[in-house]
N, C-alpha and C positions, 0 to 999 in steps of 0.2 A: 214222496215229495219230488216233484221235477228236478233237474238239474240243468243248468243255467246252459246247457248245450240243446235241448228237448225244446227251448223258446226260438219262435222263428226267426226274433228280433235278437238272435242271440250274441251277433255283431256288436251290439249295443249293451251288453249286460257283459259282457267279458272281454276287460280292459285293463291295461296296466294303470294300479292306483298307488300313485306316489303314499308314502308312509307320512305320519305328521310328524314335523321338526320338534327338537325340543323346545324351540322357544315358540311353539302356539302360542296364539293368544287370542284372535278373533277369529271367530267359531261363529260361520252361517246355516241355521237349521230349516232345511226344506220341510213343509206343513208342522210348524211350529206350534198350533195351537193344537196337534192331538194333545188327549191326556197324557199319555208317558212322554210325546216329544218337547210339551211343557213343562213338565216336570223335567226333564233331563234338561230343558232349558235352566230353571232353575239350579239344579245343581250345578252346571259349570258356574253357571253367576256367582254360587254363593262359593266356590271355590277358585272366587277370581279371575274369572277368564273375559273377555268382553263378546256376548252374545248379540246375535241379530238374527232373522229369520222374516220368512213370509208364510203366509196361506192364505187361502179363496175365502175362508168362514173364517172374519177377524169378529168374535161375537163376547159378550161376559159368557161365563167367569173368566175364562181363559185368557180374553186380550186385557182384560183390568189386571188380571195378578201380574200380568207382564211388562205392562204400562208402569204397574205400583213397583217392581224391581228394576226398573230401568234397561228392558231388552223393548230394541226398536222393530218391531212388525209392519212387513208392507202388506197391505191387504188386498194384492194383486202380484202374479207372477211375471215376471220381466227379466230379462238378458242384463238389465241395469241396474237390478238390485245387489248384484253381487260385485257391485265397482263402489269402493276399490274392491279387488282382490279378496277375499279371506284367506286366513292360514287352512283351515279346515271348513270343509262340508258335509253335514251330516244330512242323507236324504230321510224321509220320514218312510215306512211301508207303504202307501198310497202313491208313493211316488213311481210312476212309471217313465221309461225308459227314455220316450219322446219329448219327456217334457223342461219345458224353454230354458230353465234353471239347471236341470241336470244335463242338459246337454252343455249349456258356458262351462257349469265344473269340468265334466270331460274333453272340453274341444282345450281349456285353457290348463289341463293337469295340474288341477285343484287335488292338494289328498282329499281324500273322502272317508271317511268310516260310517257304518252302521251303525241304526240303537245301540246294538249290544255289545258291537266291537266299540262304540265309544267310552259305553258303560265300563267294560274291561279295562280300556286301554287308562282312562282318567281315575278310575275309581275303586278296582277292584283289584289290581295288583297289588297293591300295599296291603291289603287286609285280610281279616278273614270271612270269603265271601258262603255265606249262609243261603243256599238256595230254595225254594220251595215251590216245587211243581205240582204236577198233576192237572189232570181234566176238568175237576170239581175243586174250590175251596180252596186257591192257591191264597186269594186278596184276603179272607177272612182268620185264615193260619200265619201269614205274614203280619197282620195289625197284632194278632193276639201275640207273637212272638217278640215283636218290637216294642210293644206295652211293657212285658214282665222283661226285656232288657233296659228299661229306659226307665222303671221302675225300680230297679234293684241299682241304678245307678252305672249303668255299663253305657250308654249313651250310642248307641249302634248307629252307623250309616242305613240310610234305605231307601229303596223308589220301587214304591207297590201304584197297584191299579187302583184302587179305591184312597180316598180321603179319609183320615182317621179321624175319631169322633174330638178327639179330646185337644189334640194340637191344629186341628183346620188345617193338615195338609198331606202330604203322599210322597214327602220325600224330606231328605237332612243326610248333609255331608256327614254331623257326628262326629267325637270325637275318638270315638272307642276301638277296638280290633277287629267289631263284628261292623259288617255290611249284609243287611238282609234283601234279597232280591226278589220279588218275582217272577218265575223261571216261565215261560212264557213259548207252550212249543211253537207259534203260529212263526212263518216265516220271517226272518231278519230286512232285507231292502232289496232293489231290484237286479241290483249284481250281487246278492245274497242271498241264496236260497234254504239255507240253515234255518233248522228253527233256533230260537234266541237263546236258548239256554244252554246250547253247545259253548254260547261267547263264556258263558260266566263262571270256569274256572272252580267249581265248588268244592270247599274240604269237607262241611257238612251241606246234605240234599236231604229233602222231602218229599217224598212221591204219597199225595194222596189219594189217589184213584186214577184207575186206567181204562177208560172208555170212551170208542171211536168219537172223535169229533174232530173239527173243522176240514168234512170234504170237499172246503172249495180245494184244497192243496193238498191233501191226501189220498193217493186215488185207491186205497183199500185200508182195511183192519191190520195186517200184517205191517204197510207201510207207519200207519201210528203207531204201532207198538213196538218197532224197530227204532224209533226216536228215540223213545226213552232208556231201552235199552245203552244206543250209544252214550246218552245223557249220564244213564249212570258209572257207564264205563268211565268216565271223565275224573272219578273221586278217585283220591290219591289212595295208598296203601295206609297213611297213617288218618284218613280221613272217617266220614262217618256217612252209612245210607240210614234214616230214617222212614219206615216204608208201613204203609198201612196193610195193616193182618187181615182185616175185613175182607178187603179187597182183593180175592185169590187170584186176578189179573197183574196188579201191583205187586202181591208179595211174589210172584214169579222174581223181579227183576234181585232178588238176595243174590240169585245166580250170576251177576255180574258184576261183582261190588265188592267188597270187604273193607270192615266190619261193619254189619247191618245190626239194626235195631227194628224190631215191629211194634208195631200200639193194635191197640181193638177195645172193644168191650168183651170181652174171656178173657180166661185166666192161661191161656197158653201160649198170650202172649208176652214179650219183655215189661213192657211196659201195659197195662191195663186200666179202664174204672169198673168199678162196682158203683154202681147207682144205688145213692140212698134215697132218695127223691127226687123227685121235677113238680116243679109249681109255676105259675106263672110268672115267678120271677127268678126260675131257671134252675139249675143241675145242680144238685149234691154228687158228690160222689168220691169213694176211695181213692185213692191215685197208688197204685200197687206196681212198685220196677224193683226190677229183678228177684220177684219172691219179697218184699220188704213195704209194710205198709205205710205208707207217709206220710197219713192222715186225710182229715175230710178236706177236699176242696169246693169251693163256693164258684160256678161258670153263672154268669146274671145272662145265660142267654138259653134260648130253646133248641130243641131237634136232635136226635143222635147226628146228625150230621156234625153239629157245631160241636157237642162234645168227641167226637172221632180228630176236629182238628185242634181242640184243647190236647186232646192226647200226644198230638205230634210232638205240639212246640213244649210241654210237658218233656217230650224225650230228650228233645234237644235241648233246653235248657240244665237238665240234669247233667248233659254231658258237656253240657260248655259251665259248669261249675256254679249254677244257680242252686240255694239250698230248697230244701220244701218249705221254710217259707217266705222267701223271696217270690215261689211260684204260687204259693197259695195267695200271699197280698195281691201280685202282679191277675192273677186269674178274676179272682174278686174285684176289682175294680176296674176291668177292661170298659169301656165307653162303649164298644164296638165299629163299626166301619158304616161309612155312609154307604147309602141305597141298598143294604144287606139286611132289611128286615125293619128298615127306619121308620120310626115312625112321624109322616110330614105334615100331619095336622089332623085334628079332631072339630070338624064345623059343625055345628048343631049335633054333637053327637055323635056323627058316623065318623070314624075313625079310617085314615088313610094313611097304609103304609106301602112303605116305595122297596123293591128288592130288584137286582142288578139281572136275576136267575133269568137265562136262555135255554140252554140244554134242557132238552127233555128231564133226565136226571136230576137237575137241578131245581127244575119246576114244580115237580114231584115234592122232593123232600121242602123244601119252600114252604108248601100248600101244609105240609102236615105239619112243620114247626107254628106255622100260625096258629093253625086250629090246635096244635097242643098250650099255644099260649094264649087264646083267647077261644077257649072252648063254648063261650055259651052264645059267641055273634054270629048272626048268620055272614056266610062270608060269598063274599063276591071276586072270583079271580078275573084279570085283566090282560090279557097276554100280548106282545108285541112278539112277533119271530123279527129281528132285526140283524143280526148277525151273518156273515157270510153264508156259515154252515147251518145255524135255523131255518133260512129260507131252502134248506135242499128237500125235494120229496122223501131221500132216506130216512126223514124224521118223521113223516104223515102219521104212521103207527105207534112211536114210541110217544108224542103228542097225544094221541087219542086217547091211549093208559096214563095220562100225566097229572089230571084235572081233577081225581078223585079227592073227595072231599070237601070242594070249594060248591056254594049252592047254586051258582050259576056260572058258566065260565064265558065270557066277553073276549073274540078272538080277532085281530085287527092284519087283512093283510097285510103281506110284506111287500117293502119297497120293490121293483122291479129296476133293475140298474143293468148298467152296460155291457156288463160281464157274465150275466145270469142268462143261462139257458130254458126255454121253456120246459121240455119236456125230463128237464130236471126238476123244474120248479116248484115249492109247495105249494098244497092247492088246500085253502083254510075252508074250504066247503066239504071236503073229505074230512078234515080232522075233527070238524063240527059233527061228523054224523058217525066218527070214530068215537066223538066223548058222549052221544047220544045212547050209544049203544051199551056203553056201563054205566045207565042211568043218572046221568049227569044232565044238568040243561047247559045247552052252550048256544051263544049266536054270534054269527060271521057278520064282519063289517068292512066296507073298503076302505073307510079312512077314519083316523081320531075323533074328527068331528062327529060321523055318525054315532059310531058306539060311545060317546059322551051323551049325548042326547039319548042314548036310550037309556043309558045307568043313571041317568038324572029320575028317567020317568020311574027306573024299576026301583030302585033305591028306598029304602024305609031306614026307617030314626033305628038307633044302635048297629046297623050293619056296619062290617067292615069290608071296604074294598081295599086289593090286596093291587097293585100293581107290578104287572115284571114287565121288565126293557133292558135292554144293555146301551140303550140309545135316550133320545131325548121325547119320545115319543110323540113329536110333533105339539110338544108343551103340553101333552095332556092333563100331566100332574096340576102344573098352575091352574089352569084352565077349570079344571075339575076342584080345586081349592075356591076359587073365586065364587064359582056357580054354587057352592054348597052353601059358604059363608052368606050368600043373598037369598038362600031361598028360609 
């Protein structure tokens, strides 16, 4: 990961930043309506602070939840939004160095903090902050962990990435000792070059898988797994690493840590399952810690993936003093997390479910928990590379091995933006004749609209098309709901 000397504009990124007073209390957020900067919007609000902020895309959900808690959003950046004064500035990551807003804070030494230094500084000191990392599978270990706390009555703090099924949201001050976090390696803000989960302080961490991603900011394999490394150096001595066994990448990190805990599916791990079944409506299975069987537990979800992160927060709930069955209820009745496998409408039949998956890695396992859950539809994958790091050529081949299973794969190029290199660039005409080659049918598209129009034509009664984005896919969802329902 760079460091804030390595940027040309480095004059502008390393500055003296005034510290926030104790008596904050008007809190201006730079690109307010991401998902996490909204969400941390909301927590200050509901922790009484008086919030404002602006960004370019004032658009629903985002500007209505904000509108409905009473944070005022200007929907253009201006040297005169931030008059009067605020106590504090929080810029969002997108925020670069130049720009009109962040320069007033600096020119008028505004404190400023980062996501995560804010998240710390407001939220996470008092508590016990519960962290959960990893490359794959942080959003869907975080819901299932905050479920079986909120379930058993412990009432935990949180602010994950994804919207949880059951309460309609992705974050809560909470009343309890635990604060669960989303550990989030990707960089912190622009005089920040930290990834985020250095801010967050953790007594108990999660590391569930360790593989390279986001090379717009990592410029090797050694650099990403030096991150986590230091990440886990951060747990105290009387604290806890929960670390996935599967993953001989991840369980490397026991080596920087004490006292570590592992999960898997074997038995040589601390914590393990023994699968009694999978059906379509999800995982049986032993829940077996430390040599001691705990009984069957009930996961209403598919994929060894989803139970590898059942395993986690399994571990960690045990050690934070949940009984087996506290976790057994809490397991059995997770809702699960939007756009992780959702399913967002059934029109005439064809069944369309929405999944968040980018990573190669993640696409992969995706494709196979569908098809383990709905074995007899023919299936159609939909792919968007949206992400900084999906659009890199380093993916072109792990892409190509990705699709296996799905009966047609529908691949939509990525945006080209201002930052993106050509001859880094992914080239979705290669990857197409990459999924060609393991007998897969796939076809390349340049924008939503077309590859809409073709999955209308190819499309037949009981198919199910599978959709992944991490983005909004240029409405395809809707779009594709509306067209189905009329024909």
């Amino acid at each position: 990961m760079r460091s804030l000397e390595d940027f040309a504009d480095a004059n502008l990124r390393i500055f003296d930043r005034p510290l926030p007073k104790p008596d904050t209390r008007d809190i201006y957020l730079i690109g307010i309506c991401g998902t996490g900067m909204g969400a941390l919007a909301g927590l200050l609000t509901e922790a009484g602070y008086c919030v404002r902020g602006s960004d370019s895309g004032v658009y629903p959900p985002m500007s209505t939840f904000l509108d409905n808690i009473g944070v005022h959003v200007h929907g253009e950046f201006s040297e005169t939004n931030l008059s009067p004064l605020p106590d504090l500035v929080i810029p969002g990551n997108s925020c670069v160095p130049t720009h009109i807003e962040a320069t007033v804070a600096r020119e008028k030494s505004i404190p400023q903090l980062s996501f995560p230094e804010a998240l710390n500084h407001f939220f996470l000191k008092q508590r016990r902050s519960v962290v959960v990392a990893g490359t794959h599978g942080k959003t869907t270990t975080c819901g299932m962990l905050i479920h079986l706390l909120r379930s058993a009555g412990r009432d935990p703090g949180f602010l994950v990435g994804g919207v949880l099924q059951e309460i309609e949201t992705n974050f809560s001050v909470g009343s309890g000792p635990h604060f669960v976090i989303e550990g989030d390696e990707y960089d912190s803000a622009y005089f920040d070059k930290q990834p985020k989960f250095m801010h967050y302080a953790p007594q108990v961490a999660v590391v569930t898988s360790v593989e390279f991603d986001h090379a717009d900011i990592y410029s090797s394999w050694e650099e990403y797994y030096e991150a986590f490394e230091a990440f886990t150096e951060l747990i105290p001595s009387d604290g806890l690493l929960v670390v996935s066994g599967d993953d001989p990448v991840a369980k490397k990190l026991r080596a920087h840590a004490a006292p570590t805990l592992t999960y898997g599916l074997s038995r040589e791990h601390d914590v393990y399952g023994q699968i009694v079944d999978a059906s379509q409506l999800g995982i049986r299975f032993h829940l077996i810690a430390q040599g001691s069987d705990l009984g069957v537990m009930t996961l209403p979800m598919n994929g060894r993936h989803n139970l590898q992160n059942a395993l986690a927060i399994c571990a960690v709930a045990l050690h934070e003093g949940l009984d087996a069955q506290e976790i057994a209820h809490g397991l059995s009745t997770f809702p699960g997390v939007k756009r992780r496998q959702e399913i967002i409408g059934e029109p005439g039949g064809i069944l369309v479910v929405d999944d968040f998956a980018h990573h190669p890695t993640a696409v992969r396992a995706t494709i196979q928990a569908t098809k383990e859950r709905w074995p007899t539809r023919r299936l159609l994958g939909v792919f968007e590379p949206r992400s900084n790091s999906s659009r890199r050529k380093i993916f072109e081949v792990p892409y190509g091995n990705a699709f296996t299973g799905v009966d047609c794969a529908y691949i939509c190029s990525p945006p080209f933006r201002h930052n993106d290199m050509r001859d880094e660039f992914l080239d979705i005409h290669a990857v197409v004749s990459l999924i060609h080659q393991t007998g897969t049918e796939a076809k390349s598209f340049d924008c939503a609209d077309s590859l809409l129009n073709a999955l209308l034509q190819d499309v037949q009664a009981d198919d199910l098309i599978l959709i992944m984005s991490n983005g909004s896919f240029s409405g395809l969802h809707k779009n594709l709901l509306s067209a189905l329902s009329k024909s």
